[in-house]
C-alpha positions as CSV (number, residue, x, y, z in Angstrom):
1,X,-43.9,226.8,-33.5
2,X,-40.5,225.3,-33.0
3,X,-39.6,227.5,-29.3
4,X,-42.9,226.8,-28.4
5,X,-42.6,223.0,-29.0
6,X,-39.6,223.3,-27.0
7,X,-40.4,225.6,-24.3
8,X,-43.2,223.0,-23.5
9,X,-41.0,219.8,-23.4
10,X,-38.7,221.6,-21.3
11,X,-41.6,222.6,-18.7
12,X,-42.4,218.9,-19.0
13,X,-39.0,217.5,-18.2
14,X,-38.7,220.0,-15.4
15,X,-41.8,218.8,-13.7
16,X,-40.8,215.6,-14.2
17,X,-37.6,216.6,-12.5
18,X,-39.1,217.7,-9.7
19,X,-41.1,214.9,-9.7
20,X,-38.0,212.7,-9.4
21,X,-36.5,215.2,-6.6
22,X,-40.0,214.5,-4.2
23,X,-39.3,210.6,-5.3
24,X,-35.6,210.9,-3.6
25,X,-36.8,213.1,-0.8
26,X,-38.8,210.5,0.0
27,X,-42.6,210.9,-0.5
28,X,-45.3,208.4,-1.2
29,X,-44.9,208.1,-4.7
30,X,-43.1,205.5,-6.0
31,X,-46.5,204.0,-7.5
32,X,-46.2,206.5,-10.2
33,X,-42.6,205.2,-11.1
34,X,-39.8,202.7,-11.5
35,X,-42.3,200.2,-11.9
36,X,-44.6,201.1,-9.0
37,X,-43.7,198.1,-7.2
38,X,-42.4,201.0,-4.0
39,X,-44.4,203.6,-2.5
40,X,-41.2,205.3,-1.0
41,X,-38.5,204.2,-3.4
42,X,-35.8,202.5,-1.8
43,X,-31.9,203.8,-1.9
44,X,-31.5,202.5,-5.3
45,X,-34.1,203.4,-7.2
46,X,-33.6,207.2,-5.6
47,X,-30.2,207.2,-7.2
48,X,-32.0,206.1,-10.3
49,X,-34.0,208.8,-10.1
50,X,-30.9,211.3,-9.2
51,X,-29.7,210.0,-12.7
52,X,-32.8,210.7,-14.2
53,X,-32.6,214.9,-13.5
54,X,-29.2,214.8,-15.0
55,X,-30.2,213.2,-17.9
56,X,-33.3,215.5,-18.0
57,X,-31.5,218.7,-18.1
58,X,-29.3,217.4,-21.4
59,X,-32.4,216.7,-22.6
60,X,-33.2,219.9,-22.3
61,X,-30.3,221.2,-23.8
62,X,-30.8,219.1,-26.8
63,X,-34.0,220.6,-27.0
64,X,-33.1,223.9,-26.8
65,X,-30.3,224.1,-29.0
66,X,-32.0,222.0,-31.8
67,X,-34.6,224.8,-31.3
68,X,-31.4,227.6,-31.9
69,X,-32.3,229.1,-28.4
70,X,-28.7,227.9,-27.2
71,X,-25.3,227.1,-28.5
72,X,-23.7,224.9,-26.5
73,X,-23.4,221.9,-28.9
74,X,-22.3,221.9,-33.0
75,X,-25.7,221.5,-35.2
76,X,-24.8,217.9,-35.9
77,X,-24.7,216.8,-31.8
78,X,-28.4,218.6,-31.9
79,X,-29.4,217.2,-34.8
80,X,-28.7,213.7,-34.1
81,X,-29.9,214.1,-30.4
82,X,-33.2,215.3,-31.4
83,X,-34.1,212.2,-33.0
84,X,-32.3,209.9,-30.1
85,X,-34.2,211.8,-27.5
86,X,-37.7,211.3,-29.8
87,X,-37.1,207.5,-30.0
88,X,-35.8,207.6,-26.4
89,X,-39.5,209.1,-25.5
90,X,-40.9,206.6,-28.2
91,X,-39.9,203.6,-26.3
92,X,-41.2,204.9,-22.9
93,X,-44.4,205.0,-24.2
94,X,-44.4,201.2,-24.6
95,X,-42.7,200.7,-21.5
96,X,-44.7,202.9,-19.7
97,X,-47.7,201.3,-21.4
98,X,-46.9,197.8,-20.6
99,X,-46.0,198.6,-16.7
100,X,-47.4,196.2,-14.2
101,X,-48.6,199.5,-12.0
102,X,-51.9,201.4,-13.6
103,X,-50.8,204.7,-12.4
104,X,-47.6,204.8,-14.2
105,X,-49.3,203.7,-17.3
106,X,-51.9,206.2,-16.9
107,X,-49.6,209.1,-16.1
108,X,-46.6,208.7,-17.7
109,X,-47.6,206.7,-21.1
110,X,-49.5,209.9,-22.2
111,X,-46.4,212.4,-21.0
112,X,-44.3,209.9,-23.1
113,X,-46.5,210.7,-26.2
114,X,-46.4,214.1,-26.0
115,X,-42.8,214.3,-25.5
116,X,-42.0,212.2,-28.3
117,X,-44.6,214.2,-30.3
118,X,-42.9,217.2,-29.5
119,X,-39.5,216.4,-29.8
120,X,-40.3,214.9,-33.2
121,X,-42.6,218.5,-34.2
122,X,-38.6,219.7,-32.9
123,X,-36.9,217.4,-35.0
124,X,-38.7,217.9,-38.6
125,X,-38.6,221.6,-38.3
């Protein structure tokens, strides 16, 4: 149940990922994100979200390796990182519920819960 958990919260971070690369390329999105206060994000907030798929993809190398598919980190760094990535996903889901834009509470509040759920399902196992 553990590589599942993690095989699906690493699908999720990589849509969100390219969710963040069609925010920097420009599209009409920005509602969904950063507040929603842009449609098309300006130069700022597209470096933000440059940030955002780095930080992504060590997510999902905590993920993984807490789930023992890699072995890139000692078992303490994964350990520990499992539980700051399932607060980390914990907060968003207040931020994201308390965001001034509807969309982004309606989108990613719920993605927040289920990746805090599942990184937490990661954690205890």
């Amino acid at each position: 149940m553990t590589l599942a958990a993690a095989v699906f919260a690493c699908l999720i971070l990589l849509a969100l990922a390219v969710f963040q690369l069609l925010l920097i390329g420009g599209r009409p999105i920005g509602r969904f994100a950063w507040g929603g206060q842009h449609d098309v994000l300006p130069r700022n907030l597209r470096i933000g979200s440059m940030v955002s798929i780095v930080l992504y993809a060590v997510f999902m190398v905590v993920i993984l390796e807490r789930a023992g598919v890699t072995n890139v980190f000692p078992d303490a760094v994964a350990q520990v990182g499992i539980w700051v990535l399932t607060a980390y996903f914990a907060l968003g889901i207040l931020l994201n519920g308390i965001s001034r834009s509807k969309p982004e509470r309606n989108l990613m509040t719920p993605v927040c819960i289920v990746l805090a759920g599942l990184c937490l399902l990661i954690a205890v196992s």
